[in-house]
DODRENSE-543647 format. One record per residue (C-alpha): x negated, y negated, z negated; residue in one letter. Coordinates in Angstrom, 3 decimals, m for minus. Each point is the difference from the previous one (the first is absolute). Layout:
# residues N
X;Y;Z;rest
X;Y;Z;A
...
This chain:
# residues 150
X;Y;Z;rest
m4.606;21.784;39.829;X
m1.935;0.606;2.965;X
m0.541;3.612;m0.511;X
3.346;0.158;m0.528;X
1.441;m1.319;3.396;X
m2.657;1.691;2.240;X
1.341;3.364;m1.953;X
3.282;m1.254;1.216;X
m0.557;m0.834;3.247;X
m2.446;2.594;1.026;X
3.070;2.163;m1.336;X
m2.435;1.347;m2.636;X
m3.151;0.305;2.347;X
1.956;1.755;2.752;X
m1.168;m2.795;2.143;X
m3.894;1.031;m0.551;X
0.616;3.098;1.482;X
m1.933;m0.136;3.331;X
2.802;1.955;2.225;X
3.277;m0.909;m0.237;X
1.000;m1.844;m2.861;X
2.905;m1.496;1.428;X
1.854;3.723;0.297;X
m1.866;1.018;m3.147;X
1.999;m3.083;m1.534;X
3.496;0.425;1.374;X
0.125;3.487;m1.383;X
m1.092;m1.650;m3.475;X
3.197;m2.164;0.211;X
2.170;3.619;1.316;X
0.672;0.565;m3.995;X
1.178;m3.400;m0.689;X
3.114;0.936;2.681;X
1.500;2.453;m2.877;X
0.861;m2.696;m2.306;X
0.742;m3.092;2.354;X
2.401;2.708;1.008;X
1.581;0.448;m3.649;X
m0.018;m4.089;m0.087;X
1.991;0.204;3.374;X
2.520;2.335;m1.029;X
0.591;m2.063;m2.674;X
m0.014;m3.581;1.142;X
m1.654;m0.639;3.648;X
0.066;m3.367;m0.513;X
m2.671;0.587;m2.925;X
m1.892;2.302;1.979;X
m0.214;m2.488;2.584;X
m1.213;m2.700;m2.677;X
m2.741;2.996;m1.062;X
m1.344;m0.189;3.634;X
0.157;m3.698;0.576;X
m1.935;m0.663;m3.088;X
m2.576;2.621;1.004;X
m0.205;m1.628;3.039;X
m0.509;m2.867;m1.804;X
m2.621;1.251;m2.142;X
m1.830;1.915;3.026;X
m0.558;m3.227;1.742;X
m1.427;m1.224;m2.923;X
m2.207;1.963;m0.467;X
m1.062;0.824;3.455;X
m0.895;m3.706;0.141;X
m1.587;m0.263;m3.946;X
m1.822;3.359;1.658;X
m1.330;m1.642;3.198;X
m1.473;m3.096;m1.824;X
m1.842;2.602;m2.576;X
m1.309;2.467;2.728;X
m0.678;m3.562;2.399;X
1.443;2.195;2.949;X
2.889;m0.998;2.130;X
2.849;2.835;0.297;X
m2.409;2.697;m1.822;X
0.111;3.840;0.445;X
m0.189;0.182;m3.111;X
2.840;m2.034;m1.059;X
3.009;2.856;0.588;X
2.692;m1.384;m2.371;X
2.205;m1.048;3.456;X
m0.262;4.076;0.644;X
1.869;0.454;m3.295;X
2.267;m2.565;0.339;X
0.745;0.881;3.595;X
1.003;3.477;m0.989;X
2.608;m0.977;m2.486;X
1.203;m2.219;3.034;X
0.171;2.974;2.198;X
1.760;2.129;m2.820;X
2.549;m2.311;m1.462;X
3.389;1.308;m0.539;X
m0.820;3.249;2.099;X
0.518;3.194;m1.836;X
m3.060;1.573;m2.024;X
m0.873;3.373;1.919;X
m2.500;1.148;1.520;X
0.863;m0.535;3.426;X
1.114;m3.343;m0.733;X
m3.126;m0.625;m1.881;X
m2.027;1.425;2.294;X
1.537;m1.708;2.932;X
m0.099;m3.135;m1.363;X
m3.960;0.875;m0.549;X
m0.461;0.519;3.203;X
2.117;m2.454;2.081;X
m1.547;m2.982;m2.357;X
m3.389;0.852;0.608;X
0.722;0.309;3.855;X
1.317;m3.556;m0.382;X
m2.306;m0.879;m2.067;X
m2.845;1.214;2.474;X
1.914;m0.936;3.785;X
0.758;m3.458;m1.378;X
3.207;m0.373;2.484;X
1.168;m3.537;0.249;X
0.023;m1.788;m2.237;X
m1.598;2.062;m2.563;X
m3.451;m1.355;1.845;X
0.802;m3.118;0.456;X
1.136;m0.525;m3.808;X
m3.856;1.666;m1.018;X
m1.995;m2.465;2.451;X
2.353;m3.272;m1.343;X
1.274;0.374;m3.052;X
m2.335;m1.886;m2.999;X
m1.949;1.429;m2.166;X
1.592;3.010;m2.312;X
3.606;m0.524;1.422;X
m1.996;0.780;3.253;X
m0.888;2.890;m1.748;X
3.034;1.205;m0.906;X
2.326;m1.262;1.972;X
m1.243;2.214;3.180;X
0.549;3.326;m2.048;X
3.368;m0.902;m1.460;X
1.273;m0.565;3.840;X
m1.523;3.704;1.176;X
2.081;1.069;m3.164;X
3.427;m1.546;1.026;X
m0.995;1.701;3.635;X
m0.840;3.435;m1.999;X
2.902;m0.861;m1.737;X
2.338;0.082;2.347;X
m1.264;2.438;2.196;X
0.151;2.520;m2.674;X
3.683;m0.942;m0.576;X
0.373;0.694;3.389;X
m0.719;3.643;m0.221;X
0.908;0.585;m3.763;X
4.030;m0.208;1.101;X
């Protein structure tokens, strides 16, 4: 079980890369956008109960993670980067300028930190800390990309 979750959470060993495993990681979660897209179209309510519940299960394992590895808010552990893209692309059309802008404004966020992205990382417990930091700089990515998809 404990291979299993540090394969999850290290988003299948992206996290052990040594440069940039959180942007190696979000573009791991850009093919999961297709179908929470085809889940939107058909019910957003259920494709907002497929992100909650990998929410959920990201902060679950981030935390199951950080007790394995015995380090606090790991490198390694890049789940929130997956779940913080799906954040950033949910309900947005599935292009590739919408993709890609949602790639790129969620990392920025994700990165800059703007309030209270930062403050959610340095307070929030354990792997809802984790988490929760990246799902915020996806409702910012979010929104910003709605802003110039119209």
């Amino acid at each position: 079980m404990r291979r299993l979750i540090i394969a999850l959470a290290t988003g299948f060993y992206c996290g052990y890369v040594p440069f940039a495993p959180g942007t190696l990681s979000s573009l791991l979660a850009v093919p999961a956008l297709v179908p929470l897209a085809r889940v939107a179209r058909c019910s957003p309510l259920w494709a907002a109960a497929v992100v909650v519940a990998t929410g959920a299960l990201a902060a679950w394992l981030a935390h199951e993670a950080e007790s394995i590895l015995g380090e606090h808010d790991s490198r390694k552990i890049v789940i929130d980067e997956v779940t913080g893209m799906l954040v950033a692309g949910f309900l947005l059309p599935v292009s590739l300028r919408s993709v890609a802008l949602c790639f790129l404004l969620f990392r920025l966020f994700d990165i800059a930190k703007p309030p209270p992205v930062g403050w959610i990382e340095r307070h929030a417990p354990g792997g809802v800390g984790i988490v929760a930091d990246d799902v915020a700089a996806g409702i910012y990515a979010n929104l910003v990309a709605r802003f110039f998809l119209q």
